[in-house]
N, C-alpha and C positions, 0 to 999 in steps of 0.2 A: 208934784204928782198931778196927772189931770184927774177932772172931777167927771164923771160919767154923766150925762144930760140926759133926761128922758122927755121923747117927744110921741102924742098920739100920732099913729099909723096913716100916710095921705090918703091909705082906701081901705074899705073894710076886706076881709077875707073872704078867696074865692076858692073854687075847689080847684083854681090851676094853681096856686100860690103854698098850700099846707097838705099835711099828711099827719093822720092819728097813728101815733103809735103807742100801740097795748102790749107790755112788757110783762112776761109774765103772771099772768090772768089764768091761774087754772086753780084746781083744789089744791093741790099737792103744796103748792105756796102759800095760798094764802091759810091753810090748817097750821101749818110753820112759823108763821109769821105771826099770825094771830091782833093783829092792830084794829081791826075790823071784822064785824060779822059777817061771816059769808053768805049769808042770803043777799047781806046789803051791796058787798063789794060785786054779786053777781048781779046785781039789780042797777049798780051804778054802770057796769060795765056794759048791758046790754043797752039802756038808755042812751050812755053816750056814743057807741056804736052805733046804735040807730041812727041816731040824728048825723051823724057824718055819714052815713051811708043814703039818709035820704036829702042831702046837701053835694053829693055828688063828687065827696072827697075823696083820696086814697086812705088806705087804713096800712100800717103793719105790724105783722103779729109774732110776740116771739115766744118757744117755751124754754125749758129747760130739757127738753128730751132730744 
């Protein structure tokens, strides 16, 4: 069986290279779910949002609706 290698990346991330994707991110899920407080998971979610939006990345977004 081969053994998987792990090696750091030759260059760091650019925003032609990656894309955020937010799966599912609304109330309706995360009251469901319940693994996290929803203020937190909203407060994670708009942070990390930010910052790929001001790093000039693409973002996408999915709901359940």
């Amino acid at each position: 069986m081969p053994t998987a290698i792990t090696a750091a990346g030759k260059q760091l991330l650019t925003p032609q290279d990656h894309t955020l994707i937010l799966v599912d991110h609304q109330s309706q899920m995360a009251f469901a779910v319940r693994s996290i407080d929803v203020a937190t998971l909203r407060t994670n979610v708009a942070l990390v949002s930010k910052a790929a939006g001001r790093f000039g990345g693409h973002t996408v977004v999915t709901t359940v609706a």
